[in-house]
Backbone bond lengths (Angstrom), bond angles and torsions (degrees), N, CA, C in turn:
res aa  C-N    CA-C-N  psi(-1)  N-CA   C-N-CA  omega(-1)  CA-C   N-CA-C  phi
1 X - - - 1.455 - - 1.523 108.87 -
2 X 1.334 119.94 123.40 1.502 127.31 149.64 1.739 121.21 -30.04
3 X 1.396 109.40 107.34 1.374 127.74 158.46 1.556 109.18 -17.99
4 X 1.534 93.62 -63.09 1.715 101.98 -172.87 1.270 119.13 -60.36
5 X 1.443 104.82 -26.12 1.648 95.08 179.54 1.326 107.74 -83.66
6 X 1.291 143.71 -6.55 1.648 128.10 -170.65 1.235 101.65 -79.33
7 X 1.171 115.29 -29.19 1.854 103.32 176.40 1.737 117.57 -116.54
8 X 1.864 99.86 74.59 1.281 89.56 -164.36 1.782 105.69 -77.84
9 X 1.395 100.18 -177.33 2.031 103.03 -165.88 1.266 93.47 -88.24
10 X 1.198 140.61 -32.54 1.587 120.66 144.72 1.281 131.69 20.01
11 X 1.521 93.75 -83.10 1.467 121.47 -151.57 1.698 105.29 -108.53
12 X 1.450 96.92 21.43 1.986 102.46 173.75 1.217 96.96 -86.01
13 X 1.333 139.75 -60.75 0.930 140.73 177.55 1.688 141.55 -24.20
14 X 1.484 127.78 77.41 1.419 113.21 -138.70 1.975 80.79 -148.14
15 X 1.532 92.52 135.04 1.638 119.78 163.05 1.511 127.65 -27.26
16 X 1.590 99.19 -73.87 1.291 127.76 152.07 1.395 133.94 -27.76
17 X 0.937 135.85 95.00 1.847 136.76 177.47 1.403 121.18 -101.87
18 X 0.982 128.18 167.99 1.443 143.16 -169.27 1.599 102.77 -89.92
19 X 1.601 116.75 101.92 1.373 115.84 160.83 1.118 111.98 -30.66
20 X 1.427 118.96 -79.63 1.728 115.61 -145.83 1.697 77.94 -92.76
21 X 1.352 118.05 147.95 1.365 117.18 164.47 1.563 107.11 -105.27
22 X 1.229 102.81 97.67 1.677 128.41 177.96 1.288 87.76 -83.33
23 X 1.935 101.94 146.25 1.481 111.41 165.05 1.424 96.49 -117.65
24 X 1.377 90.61 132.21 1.490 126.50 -163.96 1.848 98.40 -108.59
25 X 1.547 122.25 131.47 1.000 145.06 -160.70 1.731 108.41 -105.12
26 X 0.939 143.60 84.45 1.940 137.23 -135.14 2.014 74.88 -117.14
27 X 1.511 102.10 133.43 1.344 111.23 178.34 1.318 100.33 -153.89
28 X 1.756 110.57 118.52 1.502 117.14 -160.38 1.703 98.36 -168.68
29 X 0.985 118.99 155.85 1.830 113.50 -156.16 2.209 87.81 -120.78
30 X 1.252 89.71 8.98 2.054 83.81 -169.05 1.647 81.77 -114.37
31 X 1.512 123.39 127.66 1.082 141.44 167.68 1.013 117.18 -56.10
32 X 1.603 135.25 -55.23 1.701 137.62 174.01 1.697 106.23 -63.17
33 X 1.590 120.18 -40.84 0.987 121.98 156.93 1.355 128.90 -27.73
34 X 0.752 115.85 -68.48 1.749 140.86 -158.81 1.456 82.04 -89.47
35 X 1.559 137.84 -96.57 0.978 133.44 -175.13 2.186 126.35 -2.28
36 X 1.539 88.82 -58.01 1.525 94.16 170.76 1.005 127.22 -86.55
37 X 1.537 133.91 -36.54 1.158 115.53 144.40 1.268 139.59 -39.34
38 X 1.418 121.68 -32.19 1.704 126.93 159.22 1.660 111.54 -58.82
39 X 1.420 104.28 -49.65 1.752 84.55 -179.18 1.653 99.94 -88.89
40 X 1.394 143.93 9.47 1.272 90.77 158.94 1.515 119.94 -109.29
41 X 1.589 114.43 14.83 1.351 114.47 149.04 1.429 140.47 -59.86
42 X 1.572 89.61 -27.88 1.770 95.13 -162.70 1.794 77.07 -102.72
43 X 1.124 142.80 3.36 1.855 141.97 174.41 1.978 95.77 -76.36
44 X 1.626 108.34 -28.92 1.200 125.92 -131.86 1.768 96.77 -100.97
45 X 1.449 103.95 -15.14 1.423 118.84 -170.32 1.496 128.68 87.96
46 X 1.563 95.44 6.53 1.438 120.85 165.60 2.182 126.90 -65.79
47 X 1.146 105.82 132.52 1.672 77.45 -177.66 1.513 97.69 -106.83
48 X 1.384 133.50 105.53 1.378 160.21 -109.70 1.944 94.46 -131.24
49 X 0.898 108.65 150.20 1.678 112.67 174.73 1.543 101.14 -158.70
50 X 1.297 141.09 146.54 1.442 148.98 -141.79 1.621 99.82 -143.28
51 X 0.891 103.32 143.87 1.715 102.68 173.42 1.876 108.67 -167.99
52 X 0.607 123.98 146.33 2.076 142.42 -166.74 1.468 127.46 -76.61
53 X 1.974 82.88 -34.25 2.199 86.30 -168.15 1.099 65.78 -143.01
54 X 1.694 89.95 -179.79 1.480 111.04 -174.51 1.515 107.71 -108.33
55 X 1.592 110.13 -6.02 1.609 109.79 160.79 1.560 125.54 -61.05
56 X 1.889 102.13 -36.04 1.652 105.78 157.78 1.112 121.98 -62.73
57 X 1.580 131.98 -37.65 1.184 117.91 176.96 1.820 119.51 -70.86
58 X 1.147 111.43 -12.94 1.384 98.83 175.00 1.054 99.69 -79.92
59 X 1.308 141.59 -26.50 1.732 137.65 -157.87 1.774 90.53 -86.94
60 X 0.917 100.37 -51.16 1.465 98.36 176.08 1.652 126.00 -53.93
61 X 1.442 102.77 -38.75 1.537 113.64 176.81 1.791 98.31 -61.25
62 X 0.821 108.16 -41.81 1.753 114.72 -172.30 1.283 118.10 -59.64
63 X 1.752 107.78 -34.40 1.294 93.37 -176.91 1.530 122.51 -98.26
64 X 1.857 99.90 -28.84 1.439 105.88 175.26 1.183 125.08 -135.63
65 X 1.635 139.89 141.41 1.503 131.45 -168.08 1.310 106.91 -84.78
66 X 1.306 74.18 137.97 2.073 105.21 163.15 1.206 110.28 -81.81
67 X 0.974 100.46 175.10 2.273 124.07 157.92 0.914 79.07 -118.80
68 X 1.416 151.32 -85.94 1.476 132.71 -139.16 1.360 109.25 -155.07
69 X 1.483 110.88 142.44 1.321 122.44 162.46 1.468 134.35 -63.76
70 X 1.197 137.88 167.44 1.197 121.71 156.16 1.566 105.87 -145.47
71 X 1.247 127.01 122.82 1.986 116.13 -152.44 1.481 85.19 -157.59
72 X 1.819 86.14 127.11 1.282 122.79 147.37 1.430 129.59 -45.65
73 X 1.468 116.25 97.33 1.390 130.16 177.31 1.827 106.26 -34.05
74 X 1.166 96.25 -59.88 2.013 94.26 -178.26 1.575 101.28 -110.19
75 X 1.035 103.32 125.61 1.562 133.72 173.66 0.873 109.97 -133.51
76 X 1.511 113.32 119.20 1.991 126.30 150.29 1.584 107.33 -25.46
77 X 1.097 128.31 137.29 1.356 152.03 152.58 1.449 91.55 82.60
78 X 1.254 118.55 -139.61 1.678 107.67 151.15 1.062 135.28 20.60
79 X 1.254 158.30 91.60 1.332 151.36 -175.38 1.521 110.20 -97.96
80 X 1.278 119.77 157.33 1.482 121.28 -162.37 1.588 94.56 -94.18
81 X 1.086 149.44 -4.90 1.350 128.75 160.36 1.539 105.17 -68.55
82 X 1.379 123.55 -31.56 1.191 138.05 -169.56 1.426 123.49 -61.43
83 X 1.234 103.60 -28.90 1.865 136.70 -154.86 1.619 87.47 -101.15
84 X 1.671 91.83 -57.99 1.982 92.29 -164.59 1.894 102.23 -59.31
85 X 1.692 110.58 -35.23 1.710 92.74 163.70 1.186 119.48 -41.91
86 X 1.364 111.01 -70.32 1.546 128.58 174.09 2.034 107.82 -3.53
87 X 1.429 76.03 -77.18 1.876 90.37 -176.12 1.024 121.85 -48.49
88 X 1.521 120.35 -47.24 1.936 147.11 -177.88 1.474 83.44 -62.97
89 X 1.582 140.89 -44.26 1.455 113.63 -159.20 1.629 116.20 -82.81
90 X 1.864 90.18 -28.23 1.629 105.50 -153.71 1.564 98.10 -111.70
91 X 1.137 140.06 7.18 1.442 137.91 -146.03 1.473 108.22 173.89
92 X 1.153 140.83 61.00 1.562 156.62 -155.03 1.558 89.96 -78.46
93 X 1.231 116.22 -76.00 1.625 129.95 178.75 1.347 107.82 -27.37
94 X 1.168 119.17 -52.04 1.590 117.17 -155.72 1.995 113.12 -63.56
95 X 1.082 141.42 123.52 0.952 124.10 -167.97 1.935 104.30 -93.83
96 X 1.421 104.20 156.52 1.346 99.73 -167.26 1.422 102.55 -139.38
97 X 1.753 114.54 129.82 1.300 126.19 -144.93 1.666 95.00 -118.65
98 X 1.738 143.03 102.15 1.287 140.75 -163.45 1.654 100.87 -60.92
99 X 1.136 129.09 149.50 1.536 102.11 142.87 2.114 86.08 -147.29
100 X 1.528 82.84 162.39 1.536 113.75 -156.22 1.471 110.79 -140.58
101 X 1.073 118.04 152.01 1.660 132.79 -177.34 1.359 99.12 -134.87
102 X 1.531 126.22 26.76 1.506 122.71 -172.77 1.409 114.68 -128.08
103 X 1.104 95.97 26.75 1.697 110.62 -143.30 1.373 134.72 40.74
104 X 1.297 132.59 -137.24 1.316 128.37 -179.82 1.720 115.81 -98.67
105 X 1.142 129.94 57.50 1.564 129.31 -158.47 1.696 102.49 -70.62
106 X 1.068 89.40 103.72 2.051 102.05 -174.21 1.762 112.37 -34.52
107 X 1.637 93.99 -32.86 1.844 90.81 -171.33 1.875 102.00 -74.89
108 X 1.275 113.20 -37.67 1.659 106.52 175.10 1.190 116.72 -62.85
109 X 1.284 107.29 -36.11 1.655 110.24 179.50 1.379 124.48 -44.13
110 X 1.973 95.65 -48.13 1.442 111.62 -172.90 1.716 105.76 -70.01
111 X 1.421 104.95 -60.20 1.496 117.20 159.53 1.669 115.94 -11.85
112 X 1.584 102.29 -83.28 1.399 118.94 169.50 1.404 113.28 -32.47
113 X 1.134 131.82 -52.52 1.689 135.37 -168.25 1.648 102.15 -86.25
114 X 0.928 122.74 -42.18 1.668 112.91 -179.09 1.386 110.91 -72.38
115 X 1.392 121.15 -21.14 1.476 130.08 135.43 1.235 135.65 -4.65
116 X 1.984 88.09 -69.66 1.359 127.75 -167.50 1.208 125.24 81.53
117 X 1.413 112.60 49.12 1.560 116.10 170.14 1.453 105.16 -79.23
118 X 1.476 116.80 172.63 1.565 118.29 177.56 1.563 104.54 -104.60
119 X 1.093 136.70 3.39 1.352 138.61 160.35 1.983 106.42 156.44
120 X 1.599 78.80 -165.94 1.682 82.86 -176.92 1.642 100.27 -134.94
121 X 1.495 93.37 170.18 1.546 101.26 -173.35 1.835 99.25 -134.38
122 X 1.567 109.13 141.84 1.744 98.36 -179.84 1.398 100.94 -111.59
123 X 1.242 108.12 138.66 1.669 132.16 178.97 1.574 110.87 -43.69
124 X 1.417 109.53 -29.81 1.432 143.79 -174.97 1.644 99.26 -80.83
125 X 1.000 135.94 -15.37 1.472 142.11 -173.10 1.611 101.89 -69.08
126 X 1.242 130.23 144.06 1.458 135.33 178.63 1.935 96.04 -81.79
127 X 1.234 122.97 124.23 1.310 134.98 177.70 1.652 111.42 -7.82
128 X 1.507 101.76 -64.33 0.916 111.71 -170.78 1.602 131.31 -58.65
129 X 1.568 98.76 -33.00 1.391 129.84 167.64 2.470 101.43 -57.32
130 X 1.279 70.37 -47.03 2.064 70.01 -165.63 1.612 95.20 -57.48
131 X 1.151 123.96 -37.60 1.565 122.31 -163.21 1.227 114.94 -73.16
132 X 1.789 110.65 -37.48 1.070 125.27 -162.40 1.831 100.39 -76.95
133 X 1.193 115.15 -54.76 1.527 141.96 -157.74 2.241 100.57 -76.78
134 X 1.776 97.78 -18.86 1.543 122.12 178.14 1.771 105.56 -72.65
135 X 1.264 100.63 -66.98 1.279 128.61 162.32 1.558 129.19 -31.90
136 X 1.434 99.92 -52.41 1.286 104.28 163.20 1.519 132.31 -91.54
137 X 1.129 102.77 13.47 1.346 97.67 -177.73 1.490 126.87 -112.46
138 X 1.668 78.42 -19.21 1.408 104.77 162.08 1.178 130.12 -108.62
139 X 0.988 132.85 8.67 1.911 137.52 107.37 1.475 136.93 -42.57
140 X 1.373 108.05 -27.16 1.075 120.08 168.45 1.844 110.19 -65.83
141 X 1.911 95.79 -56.72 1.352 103.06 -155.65 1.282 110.99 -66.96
142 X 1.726 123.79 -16.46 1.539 160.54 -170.67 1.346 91.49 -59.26
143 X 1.667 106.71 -62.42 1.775 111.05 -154.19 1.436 94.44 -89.38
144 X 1.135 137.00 -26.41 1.277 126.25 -175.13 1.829 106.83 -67.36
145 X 1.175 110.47 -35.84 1.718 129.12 -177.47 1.087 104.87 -80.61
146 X 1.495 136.39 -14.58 1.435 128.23 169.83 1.279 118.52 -98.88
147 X 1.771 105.40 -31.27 1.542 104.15 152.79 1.279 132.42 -59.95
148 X 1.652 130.25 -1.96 1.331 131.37 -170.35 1.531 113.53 -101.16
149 X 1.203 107.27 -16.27 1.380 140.32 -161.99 1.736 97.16 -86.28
């Protein structure tokens, strides 16, 4: 199945908005990819920012804060285990959400979490599923970070 079709523009369109409007950091090297996921965050009440490699997202991490990431497991140049160090060294707070079109490959997973990402999301997910499964994870990662505090 085509990438492009799992998040058709259809189905951006949704009732529901984002209480806290977290700006969310979308890092993904597939243009329609990345593209829809940006509008249906910022559709979502999210304030959303898009970026290609994960060398932009560090330049980007540098200059302005997130609430949360959202990063492409495989990225050209850069790789997103690589990036999620990045964050874990320079940005502890920020919570960081995997997402993948490779399915769930147990060794990234493990990888990914000793990391310390707060989960993953699959490209393959029905829209509604990415928002829902988005949402929660970053509520989760929210209350866990306010409990540490």
């Amino acid at each position: 199945m085509e990438k492009a079709r799992l998040l058709p523009l259809n189905c951006l369109l949704s009732k529901r908005r984002c209480p806290v409007p977290y700006k969310v950091l979308v890092v993904d090297d597939e243009n329609e990819v990345r593209s829809l996921l940006d509008d249906l965050l910022n559709r979502e009440g999210y304030r959303s920012k898009a970026c290609a490699t994960g060398e932009a997202a560090i330049e980007l991490l540098k200059k302005e804060k997130f609430d949360v990431v959202l990063l492409d497991i495989k990225l050209a140049g850069t790789n997103g285990l690589e990036v999620l160090k990045n964050i874990r060294e320079h940005h502890k707070e920020i919570p960081v959400v995997m997402i993948t079109g490779f399915g769930y490959d147990e060794d990234l997973i493990a990888k990914s979490k000793q990391l310390g990402c707060c989960g993953y999301i699959g490209k393959n997910m029905p829209v509604s599923q990415i928002l829902s499964t988005f949402k929660h994870l970053v509520k989760k990662a929210k209350e866990k970070e306010h409990h540490a505090k």
